[in-house]
N, CA, C and O atoms as a GROMACS GRO file, in nm:
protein
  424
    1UNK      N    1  -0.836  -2.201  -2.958
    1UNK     CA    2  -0.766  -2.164  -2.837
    1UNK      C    3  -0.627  -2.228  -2.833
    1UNK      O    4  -0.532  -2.162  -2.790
    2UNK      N    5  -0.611  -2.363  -2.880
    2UNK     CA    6  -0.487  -2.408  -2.877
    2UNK      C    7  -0.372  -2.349  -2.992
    2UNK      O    8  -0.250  -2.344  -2.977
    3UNK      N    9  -0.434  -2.317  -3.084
    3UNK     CA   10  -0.386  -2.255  -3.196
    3UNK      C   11  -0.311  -2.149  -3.103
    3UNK      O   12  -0.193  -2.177  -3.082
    4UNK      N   13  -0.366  -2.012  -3.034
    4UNK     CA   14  -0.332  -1.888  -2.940
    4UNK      C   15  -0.243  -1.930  -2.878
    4UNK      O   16  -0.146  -1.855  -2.864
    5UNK      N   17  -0.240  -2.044  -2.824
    5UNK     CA   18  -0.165  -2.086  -2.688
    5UNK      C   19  -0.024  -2.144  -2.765
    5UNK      O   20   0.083  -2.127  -2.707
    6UNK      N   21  -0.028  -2.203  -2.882
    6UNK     CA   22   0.084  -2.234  -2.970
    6UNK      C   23   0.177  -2.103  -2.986
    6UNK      O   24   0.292  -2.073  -2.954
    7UNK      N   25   0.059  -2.033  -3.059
    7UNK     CA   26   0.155  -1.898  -3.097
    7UNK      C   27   0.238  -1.800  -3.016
    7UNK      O   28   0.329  -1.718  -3.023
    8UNK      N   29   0.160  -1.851  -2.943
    8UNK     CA   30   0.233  -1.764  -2.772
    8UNK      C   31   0.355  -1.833  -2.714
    8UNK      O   32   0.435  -1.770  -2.645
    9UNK      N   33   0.366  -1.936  -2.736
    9UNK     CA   34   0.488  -2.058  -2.711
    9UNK      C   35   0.566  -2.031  -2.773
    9UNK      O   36   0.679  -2.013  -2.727
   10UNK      N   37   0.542  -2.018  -2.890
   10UNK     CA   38   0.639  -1.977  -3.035
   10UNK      C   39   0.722  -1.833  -2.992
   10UNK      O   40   0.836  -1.801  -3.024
   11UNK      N   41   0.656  -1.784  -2.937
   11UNK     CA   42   0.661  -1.609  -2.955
   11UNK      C   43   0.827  -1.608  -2.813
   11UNK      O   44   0.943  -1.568  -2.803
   12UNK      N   45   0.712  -1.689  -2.728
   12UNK     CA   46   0.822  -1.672  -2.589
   12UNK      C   47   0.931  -1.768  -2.666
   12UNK      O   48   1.042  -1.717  -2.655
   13UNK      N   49   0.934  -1.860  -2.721
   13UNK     CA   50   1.079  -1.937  -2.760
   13UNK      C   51   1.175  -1.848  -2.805
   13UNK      O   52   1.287  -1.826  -2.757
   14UNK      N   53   1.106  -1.784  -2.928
   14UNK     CA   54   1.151  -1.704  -3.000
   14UNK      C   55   1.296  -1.585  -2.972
   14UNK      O   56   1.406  -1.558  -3.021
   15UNK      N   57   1.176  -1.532  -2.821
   15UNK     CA   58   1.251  -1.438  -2.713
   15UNK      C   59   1.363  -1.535  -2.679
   15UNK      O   60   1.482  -1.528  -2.711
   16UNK      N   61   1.302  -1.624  -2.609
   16UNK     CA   62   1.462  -1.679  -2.523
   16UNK      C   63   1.561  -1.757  -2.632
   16UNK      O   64   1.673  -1.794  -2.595
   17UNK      N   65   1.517  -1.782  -2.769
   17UNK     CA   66   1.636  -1.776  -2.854
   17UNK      C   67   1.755  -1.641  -2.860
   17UNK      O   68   1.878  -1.641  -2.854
   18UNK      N   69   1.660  -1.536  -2.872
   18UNK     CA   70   1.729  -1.412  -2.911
   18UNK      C   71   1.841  -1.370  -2.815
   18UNK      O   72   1.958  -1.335  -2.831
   19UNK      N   73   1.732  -1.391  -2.670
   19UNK     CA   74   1.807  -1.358  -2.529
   19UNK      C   75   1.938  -1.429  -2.464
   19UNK      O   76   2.006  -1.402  -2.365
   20UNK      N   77   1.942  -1.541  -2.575
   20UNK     CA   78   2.028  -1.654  -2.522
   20UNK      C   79   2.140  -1.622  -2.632
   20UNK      O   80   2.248  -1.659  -2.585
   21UNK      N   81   2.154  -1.575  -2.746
   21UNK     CA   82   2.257  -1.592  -2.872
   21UNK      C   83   2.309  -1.413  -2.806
   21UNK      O   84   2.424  -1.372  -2.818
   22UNK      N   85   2.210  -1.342  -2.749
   22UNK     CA   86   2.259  -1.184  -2.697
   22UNK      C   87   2.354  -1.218  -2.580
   22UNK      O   88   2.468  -1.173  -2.589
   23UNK      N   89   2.326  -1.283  -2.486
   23UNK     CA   90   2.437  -1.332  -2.377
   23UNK      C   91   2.536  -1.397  -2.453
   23UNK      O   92   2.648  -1.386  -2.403
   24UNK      N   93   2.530  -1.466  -2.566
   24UNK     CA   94   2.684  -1.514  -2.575
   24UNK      C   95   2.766  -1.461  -2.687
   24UNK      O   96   2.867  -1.498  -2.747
   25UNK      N   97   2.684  -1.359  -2.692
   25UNK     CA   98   2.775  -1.254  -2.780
   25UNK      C   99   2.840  -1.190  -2.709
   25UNK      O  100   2.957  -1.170  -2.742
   26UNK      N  101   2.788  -1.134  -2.588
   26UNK     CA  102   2.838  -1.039  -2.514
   26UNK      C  103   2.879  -1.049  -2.378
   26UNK      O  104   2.833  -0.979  -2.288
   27UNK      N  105   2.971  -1.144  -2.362
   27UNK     CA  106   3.072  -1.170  -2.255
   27UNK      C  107   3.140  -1.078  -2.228
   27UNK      O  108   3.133  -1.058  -2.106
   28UNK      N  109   3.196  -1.018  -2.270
   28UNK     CA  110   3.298  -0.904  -2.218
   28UNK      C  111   3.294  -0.831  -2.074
   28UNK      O  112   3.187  -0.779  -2.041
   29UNK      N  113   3.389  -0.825  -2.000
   29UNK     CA  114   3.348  -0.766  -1.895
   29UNK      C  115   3.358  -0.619  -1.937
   29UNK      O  116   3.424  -0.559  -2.022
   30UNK      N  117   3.240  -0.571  -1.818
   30UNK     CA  118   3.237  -0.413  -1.834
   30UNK      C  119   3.242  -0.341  -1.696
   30UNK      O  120   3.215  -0.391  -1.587
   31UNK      N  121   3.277  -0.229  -1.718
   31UNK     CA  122   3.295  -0.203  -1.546
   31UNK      C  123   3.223  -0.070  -1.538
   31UNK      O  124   3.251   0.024  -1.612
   32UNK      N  125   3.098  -0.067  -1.416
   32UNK     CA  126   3.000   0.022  -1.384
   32UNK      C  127   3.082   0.106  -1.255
   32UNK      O  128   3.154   0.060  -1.166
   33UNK      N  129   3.050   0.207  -1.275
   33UNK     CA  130   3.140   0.310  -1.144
   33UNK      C  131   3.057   0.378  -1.091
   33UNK      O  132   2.969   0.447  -1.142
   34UNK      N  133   3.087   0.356  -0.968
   34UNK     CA  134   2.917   0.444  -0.871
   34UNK      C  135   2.996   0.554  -0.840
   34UNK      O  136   3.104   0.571  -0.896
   35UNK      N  137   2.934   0.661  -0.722
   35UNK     CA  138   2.998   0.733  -0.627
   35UNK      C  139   3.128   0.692  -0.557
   35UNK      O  140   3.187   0.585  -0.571
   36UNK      N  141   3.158   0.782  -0.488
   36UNK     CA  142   3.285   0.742  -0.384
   36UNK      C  143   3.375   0.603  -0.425
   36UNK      O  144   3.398   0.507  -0.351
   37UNK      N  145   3.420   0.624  -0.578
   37UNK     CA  146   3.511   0.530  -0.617
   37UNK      C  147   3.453   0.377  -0.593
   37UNK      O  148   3.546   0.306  -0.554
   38UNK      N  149   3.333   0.306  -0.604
   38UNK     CA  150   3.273   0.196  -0.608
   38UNK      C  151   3.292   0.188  -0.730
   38UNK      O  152   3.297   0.284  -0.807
   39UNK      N  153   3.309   0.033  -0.769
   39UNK     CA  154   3.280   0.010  -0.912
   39UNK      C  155   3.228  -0.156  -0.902
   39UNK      O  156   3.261  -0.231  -0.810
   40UNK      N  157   3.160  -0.186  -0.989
   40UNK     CA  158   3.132  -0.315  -1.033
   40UNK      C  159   3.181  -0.400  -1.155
   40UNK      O  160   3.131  -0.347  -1.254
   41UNK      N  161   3.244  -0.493  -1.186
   41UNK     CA  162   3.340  -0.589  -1.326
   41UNK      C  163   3.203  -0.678  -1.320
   41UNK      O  164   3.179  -0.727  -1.210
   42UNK      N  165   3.122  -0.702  -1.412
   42UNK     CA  166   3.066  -0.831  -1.456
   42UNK      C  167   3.028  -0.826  -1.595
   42UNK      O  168   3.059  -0.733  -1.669
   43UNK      N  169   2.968  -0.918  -1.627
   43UNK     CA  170   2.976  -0.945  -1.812
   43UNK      C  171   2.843  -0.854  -1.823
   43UNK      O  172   2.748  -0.847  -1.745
   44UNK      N  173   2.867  -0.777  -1.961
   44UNK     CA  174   2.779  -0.736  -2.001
   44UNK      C  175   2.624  -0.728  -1.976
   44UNK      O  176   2.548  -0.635  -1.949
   45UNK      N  177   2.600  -0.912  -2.003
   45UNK     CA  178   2.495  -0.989  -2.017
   45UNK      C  179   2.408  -0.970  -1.870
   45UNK      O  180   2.288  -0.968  -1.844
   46UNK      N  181   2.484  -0.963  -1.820
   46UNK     CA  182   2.467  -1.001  -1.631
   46UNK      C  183   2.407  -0.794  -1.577
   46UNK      O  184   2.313  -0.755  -1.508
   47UNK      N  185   2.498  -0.733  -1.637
   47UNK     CA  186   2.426  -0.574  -1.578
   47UNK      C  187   2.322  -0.550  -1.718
   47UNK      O  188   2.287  -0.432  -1.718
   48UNK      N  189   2.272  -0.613  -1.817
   48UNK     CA  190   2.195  -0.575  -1.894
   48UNK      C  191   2.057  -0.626  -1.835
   48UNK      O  192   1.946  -0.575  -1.853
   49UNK      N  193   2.101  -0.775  -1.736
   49UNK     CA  194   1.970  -0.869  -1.732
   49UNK      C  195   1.933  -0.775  -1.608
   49UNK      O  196   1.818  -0.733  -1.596
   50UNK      N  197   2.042  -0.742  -1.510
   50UNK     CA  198   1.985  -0.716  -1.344
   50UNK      C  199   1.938  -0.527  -1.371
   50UNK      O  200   1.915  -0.453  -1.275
   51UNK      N  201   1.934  -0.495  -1.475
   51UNK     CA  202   1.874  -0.364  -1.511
   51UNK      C  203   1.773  -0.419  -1.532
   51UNK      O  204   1.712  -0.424  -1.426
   52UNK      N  205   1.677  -0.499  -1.670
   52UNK     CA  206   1.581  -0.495  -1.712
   52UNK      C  207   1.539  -0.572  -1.552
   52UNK      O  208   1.420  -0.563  -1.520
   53UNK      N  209   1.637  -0.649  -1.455
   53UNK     CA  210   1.522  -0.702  -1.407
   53UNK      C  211   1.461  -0.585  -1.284
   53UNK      O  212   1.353  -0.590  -1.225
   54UNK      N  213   1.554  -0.496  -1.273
   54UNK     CA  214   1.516  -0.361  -1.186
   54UNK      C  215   1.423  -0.300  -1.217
   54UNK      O  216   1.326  -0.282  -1.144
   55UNK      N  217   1.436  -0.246  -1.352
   55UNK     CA  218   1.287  -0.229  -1.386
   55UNK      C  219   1.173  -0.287  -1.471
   55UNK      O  220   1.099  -0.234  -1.554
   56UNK      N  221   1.184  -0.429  -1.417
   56UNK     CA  222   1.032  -0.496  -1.421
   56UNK      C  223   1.016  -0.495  -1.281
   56UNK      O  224   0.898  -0.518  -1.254
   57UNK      N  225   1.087  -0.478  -1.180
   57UNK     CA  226   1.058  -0.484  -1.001
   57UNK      C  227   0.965  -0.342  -1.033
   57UNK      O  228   0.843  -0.339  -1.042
   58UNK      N  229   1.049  -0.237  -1.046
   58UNK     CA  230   1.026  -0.133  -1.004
   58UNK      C  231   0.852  -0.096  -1.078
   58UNK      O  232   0.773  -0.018  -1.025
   59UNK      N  233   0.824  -0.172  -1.210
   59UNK     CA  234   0.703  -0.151  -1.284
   59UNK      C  235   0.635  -0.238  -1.207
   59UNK      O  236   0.539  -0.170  -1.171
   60UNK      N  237   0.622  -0.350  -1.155
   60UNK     CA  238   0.547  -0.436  -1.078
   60UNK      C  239   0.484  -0.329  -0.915
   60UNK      O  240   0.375  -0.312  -0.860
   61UNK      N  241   0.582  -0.297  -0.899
   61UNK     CA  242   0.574  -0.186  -0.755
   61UNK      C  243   0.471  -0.093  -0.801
   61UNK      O  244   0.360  -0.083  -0.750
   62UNK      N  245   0.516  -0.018  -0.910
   62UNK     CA  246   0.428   0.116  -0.944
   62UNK      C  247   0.279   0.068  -0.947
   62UNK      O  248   0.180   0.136  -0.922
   63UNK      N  249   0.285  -0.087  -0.988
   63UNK     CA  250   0.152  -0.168  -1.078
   63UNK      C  251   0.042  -0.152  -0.934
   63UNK      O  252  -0.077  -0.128  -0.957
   64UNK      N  253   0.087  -0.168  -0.792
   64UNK     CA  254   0.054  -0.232  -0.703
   64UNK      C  255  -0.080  -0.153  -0.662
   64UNK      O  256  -0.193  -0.200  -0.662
   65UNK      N  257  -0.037  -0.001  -0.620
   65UNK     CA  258  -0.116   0.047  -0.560
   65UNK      C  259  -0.293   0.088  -0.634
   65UNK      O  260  -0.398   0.084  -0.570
   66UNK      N  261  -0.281   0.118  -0.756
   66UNK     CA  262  -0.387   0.125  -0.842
   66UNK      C  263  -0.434  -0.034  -0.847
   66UNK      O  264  -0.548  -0.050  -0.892
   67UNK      N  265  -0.375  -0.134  -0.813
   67UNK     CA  266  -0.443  -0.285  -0.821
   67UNK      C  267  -0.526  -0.275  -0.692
   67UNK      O  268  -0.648  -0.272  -0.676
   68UNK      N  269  -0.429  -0.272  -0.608
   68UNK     CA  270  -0.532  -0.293  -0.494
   68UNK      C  271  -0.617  -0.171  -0.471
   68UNK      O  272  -0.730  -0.219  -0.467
   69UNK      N  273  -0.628  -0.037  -0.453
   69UNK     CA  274  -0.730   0.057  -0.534
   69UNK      C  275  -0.868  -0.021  -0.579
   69UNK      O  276  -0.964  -0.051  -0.508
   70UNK      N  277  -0.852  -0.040  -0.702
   70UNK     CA  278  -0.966  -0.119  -0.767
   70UNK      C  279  -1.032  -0.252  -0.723
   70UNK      O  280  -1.142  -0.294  -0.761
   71UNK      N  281  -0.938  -0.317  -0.628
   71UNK     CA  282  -1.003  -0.451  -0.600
   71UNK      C  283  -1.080  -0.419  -0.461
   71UNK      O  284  -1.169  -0.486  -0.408
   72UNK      N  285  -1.036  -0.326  -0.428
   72UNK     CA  286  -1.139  -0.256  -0.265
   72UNK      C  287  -1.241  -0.182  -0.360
   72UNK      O  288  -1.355  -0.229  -0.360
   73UNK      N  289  -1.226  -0.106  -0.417
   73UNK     CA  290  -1.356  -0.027  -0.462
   73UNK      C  291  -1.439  -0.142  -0.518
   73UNK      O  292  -1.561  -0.143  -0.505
   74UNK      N  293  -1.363  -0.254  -0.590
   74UNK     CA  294  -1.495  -0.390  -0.653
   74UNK      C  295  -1.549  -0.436  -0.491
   74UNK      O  296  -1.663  -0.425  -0.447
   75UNK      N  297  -1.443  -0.484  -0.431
   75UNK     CA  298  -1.509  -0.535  -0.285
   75UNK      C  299  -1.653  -0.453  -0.217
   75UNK      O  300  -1.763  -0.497  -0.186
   76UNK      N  301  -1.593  -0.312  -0.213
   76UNK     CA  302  -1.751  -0.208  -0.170
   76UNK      C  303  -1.870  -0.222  -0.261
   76UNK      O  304  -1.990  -0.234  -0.236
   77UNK      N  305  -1.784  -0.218  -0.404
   77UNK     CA  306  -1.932  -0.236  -0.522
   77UNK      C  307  -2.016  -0.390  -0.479
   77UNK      O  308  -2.137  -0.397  -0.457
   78UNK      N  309  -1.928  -0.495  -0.473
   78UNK     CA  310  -2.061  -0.603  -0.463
   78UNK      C  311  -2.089  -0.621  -0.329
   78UNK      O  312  -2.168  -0.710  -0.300
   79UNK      N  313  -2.018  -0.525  -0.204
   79UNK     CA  314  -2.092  -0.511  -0.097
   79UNK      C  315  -2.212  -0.456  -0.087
   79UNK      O  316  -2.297  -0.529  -0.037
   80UNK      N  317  -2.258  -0.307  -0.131
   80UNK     CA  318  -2.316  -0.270  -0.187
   80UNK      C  319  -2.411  -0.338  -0.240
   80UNK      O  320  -2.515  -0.347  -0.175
   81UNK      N  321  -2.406  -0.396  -0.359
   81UNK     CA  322  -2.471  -0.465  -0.443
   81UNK      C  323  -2.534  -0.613  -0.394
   81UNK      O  324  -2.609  -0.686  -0.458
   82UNK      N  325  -2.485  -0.632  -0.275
   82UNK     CA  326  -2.526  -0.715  -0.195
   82UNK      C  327  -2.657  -0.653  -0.087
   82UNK      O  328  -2.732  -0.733  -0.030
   83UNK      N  329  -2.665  -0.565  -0.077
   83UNK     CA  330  -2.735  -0.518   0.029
   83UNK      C  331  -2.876  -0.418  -0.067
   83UNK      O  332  -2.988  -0.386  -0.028
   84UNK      N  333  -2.811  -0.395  -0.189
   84UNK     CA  334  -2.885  -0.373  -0.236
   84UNK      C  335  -3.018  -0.502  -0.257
   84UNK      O  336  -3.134  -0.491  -0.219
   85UNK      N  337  -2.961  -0.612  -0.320
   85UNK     CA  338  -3.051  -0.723  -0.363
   85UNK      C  339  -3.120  -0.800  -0.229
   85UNK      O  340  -3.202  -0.891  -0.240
   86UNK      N  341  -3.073  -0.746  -0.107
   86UNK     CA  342  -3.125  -0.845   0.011
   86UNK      C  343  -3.262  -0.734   0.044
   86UNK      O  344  -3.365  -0.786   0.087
   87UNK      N  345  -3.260  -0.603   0.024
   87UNK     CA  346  -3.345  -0.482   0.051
   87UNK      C  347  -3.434  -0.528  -0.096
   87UNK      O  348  -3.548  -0.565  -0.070
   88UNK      N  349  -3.401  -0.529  -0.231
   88UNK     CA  350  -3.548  -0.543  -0.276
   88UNK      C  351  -3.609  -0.737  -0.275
   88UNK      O  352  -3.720  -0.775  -0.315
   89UNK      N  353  -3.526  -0.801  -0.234
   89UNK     CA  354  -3.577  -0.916  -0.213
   89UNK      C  355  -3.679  -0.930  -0.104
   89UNK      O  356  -3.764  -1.017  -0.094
   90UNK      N  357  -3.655  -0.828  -0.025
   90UNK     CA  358  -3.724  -0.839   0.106
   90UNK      C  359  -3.826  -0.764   0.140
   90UNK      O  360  -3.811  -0.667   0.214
   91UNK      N  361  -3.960  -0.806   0.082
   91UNK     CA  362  -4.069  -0.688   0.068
   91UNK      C  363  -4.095  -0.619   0.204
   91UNK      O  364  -4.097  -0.667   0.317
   92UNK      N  365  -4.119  -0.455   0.146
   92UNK     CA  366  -4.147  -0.419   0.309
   92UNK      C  367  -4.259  -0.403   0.335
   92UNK      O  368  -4.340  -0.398   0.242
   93UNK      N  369  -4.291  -0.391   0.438
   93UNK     CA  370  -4.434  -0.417   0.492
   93UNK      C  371  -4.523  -0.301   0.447
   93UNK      O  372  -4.475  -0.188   0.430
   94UNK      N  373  -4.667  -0.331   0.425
   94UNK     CA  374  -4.757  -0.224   0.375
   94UNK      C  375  -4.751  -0.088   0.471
   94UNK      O  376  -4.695  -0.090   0.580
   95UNK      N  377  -4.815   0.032   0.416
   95UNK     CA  378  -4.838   0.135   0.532
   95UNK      C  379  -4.977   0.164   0.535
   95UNK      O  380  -5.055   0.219   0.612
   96UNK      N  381  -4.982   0.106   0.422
   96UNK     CA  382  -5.202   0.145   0.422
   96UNK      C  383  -5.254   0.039   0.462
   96UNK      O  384  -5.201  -0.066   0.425
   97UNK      N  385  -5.345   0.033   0.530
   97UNK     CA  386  -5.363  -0.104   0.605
   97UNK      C  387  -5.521  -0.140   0.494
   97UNK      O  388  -5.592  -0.078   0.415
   98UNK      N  389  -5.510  -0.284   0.556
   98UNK     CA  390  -5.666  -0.334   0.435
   98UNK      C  391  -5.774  -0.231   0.484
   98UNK      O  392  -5.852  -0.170   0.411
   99UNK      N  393  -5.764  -0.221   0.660
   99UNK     CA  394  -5.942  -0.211   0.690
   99UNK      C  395  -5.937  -0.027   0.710
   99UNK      O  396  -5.851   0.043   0.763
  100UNK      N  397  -6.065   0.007   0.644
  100UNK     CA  398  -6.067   0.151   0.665
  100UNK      C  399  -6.089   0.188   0.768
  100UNK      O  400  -6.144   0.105   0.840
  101UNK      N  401  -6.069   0.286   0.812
  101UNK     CA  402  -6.127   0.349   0.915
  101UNK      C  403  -6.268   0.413   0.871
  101UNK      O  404  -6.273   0.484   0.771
  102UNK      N  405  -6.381   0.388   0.948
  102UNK     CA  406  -6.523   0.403   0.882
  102UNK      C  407  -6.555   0.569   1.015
  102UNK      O  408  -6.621   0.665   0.977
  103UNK      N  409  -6.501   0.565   1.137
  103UNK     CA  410  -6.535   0.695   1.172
  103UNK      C  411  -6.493   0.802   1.132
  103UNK      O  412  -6.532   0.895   1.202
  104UNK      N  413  -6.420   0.835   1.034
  104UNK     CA  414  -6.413   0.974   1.036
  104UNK      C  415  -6.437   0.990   0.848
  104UNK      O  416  -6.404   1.092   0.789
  105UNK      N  417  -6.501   0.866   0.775
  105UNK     CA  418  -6.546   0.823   0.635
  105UNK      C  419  -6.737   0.904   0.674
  105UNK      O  420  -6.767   0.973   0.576
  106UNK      N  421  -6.839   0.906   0.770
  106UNK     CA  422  -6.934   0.930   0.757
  106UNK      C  423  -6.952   1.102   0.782
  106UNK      O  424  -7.062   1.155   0.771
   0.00000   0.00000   0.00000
């Protein structure tokens, strides 16, 4: 397990080596132009990061509704599954009784 947890350390360093020598390559300002004559001047580095970080927002958002989805349908399942185990834990009472009825036996 520590071995996994190494390699995974390694892996993320790795990234923020790459991510860090990519920002200082790429200082340059660049200029983004919206509608109605808006524009934005910042470094490269800076509209590359606040994109990817737009869409990891926007993938986190999409992530949401199918999460919670599934964690209500688990909630009903071991509700359920709760009521199930309290019903066969809980013997129900006989319907045939011990003593016969002997008048309508002769």
């Amino acid at each position: 397990m520590a071995l996994i947890r190494f390699f995974i350390l390694l892996v993320w360093l790795l990234v923020f080596v790459v991510l860090l020598l990519f920002a200082a390559k790429n200082v340059e300002p660049v200029t983004l132009r919206f509608y109605f004559d808006q524009a934005w001047e910042a470094p490269l580095i800076v509209i590359v990061l606040a994109a990817f970080a737009a869409g990891a927002l926007f993938g986190v958002a999409a992530c949401i509704p199918p999460l919670v989805r599934s964690r209500r349908t688990a909630m009903n399942l071991r509700r359920e599954l709760r009521i199930r185990d309290k019903a066969v834990a809980k013997p129900e009472p006989s319907t045939t009784s011990a003593v016969t009825d002997v008048s309508t036996s002769v």
